[in-house]
N, C-alpha and C positions, 0 to 999 in steps of 0.2 A: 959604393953602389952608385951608380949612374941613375942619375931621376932626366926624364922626359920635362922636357920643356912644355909650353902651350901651344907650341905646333905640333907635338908631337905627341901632346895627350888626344888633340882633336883628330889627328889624325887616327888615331887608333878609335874613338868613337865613330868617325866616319866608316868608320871600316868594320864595326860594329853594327853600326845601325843601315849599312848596305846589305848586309848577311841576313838582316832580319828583315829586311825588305823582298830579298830572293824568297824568304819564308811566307809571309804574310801580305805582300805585294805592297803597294806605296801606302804607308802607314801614314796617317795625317797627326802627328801626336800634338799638332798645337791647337787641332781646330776639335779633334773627335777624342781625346783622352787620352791614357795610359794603353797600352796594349791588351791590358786584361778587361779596360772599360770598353777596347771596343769589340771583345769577343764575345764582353757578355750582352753587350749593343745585337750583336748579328746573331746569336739566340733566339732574344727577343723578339726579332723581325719573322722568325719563323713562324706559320700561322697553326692556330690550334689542334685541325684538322688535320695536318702533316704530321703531328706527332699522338694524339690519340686515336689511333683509329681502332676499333673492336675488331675481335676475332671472336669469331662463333662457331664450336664445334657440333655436326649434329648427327645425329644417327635415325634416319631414315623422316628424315625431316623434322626430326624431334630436338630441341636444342637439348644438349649435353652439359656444355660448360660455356663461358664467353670470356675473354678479357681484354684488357687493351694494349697498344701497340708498346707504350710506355708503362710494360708494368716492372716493376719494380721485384717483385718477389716472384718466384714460380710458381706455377699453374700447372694443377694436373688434370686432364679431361679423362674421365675412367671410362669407356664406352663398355659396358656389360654386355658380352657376347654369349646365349645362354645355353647351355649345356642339351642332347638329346634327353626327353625324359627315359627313366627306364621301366619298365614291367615287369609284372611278375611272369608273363608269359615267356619274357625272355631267359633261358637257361644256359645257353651254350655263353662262354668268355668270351667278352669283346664285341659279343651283337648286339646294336644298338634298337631300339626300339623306333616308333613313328612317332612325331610330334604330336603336340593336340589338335594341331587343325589337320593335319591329315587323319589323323587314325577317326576322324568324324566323319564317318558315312552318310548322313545325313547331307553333307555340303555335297554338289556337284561339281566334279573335276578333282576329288582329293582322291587320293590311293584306296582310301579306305570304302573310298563309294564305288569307287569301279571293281574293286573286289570285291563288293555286294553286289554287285549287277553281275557279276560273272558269275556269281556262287550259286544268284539266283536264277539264270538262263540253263543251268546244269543242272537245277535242281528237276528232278521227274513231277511234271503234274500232269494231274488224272484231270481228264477232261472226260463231259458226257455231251450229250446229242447226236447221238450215230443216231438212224432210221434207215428203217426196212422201205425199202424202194418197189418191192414186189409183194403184191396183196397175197403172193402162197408165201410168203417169206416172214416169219416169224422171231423176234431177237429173241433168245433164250439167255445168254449171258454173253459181256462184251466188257473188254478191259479195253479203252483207250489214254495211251499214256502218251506227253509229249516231252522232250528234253532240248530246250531252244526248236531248231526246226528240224529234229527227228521224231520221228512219229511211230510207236507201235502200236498193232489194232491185235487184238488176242478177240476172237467172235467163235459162237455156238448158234445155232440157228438151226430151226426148225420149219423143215418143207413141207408144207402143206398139201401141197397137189403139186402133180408135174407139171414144169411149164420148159419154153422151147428159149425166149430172150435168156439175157447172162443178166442183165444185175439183179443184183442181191439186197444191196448195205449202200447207206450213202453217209460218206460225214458231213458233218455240222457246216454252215454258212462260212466261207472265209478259209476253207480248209482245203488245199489241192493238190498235188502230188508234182512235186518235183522231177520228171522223168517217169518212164516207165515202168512198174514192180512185178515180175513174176511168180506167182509161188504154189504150191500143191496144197488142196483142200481134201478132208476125209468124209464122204457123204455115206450115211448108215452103215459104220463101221466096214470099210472094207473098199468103196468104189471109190478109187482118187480123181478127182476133177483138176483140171488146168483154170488156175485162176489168176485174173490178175488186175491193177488197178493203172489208168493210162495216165499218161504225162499230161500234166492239167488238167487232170480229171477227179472226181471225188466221190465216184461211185466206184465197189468193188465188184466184181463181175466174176463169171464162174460160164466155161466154154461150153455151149450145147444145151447153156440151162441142167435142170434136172432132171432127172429121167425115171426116179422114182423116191417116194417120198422116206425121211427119216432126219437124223440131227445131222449138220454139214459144221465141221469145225474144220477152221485156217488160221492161221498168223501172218500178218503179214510187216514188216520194218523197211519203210522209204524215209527220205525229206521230202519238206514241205516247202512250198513256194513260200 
């Protein structure tokens, strides 16, 4: 076996430690240590702040989990995304129910409040304060019912004496008729009277007055301003 001389051993270190030089660029090993002293040298120089930095997971600005940049083991952030609840009202498969903050009427702008306010615009109320506008004009009976802004007036009315003006009936403060309404009234069984109540108006009226006295029933269904 052929052994290498001392030029020939140097040569092969130089050739050596040229290679590790491409790798690690001009290595000072006389002044800064072993190779492995000066990686763990350039570690050290790294500052703290570049290698722990925090991560903070959050859910709706709530922190969830945190950890830091240098962590070592795994982390798991579990963000709980929570299920619709479900009711008993619900029966058919697969229909989900409203949450708890919607299904609360009480709050303004949930689901659950605007379909009380709708429920409750549809529901029929009875309103009172019609008056008799004509001293021969007597209220005998009188349904006034409203539903949001429809209005029906069901009236019985008893004529006193004949007289020649048309109104009759007036409604309440605040109450006007949307447009025009025509309708037929029945005065003492038998004589039909044209009657009608005018667009922004809130008196009901009966054409020619009456002409002789007895009970006058009408009904009449418009909207309301």
């Amino acid at each position: 076996m052929k052994k290498l001389g001392v030029e020939g051993l140097g040569a092969v270190w130089t050739k050596v430690f040229s290679l590790i030089q491409l790798v690690t660029g001009n290595v000072d090993v006389k002044n800064k240590g072993d190779l492995q002293t000066q990686i763990d040298n350039t570690v050290k120089t790294i500052p703290a702040a570049a290698n722990n930095g925090r991560l903070t997971v959050q859910k709706n600005g709530t922190d969830v989990q945190s950890f830091t940049a240098d962590q070592y083991d795994d982390v798991v952030a579990n963000i709980i995304v929570p299920n619709a609840t479900r009711s008993a009202a619900v029966t058919q498969e697969g229909q989900l129910s409203l949450d708890a903050i919607e299904k609360n009427a009480a709050i303004p702008g949930t689901l659950a409040y605007e379909l009380a306010q709708t429920n409750s615009n549809f529901m029929p109320t009875h309103q009172t304060g019609i008056t008799s506008c004509n001293s021969n004009v007597e209220i005998y009976k009188i349904s006034f019912f409203t539903v949001s802004k429809l209005c029906v007036v069901s009236f019985e009315v008893k004529i006193l004496n004949t007289f020649n003006t048309g109104e009759i009936i007036r409604l309440p403060a605040g109450y006007r008729a949307y447009g025009t309404y025509h309708f037929v009234c029945d005065l003492a069984n038998g004589t039909c009277k044209h009657a009608w109540i005018p667009d922004n108006g809130d008196c009901i009226s009966i054409q020619n007055g009456a002409e002789k006295t007895g009970n006058l029933r009408g009904e009449v269904v418009f909207m309301l301003r």
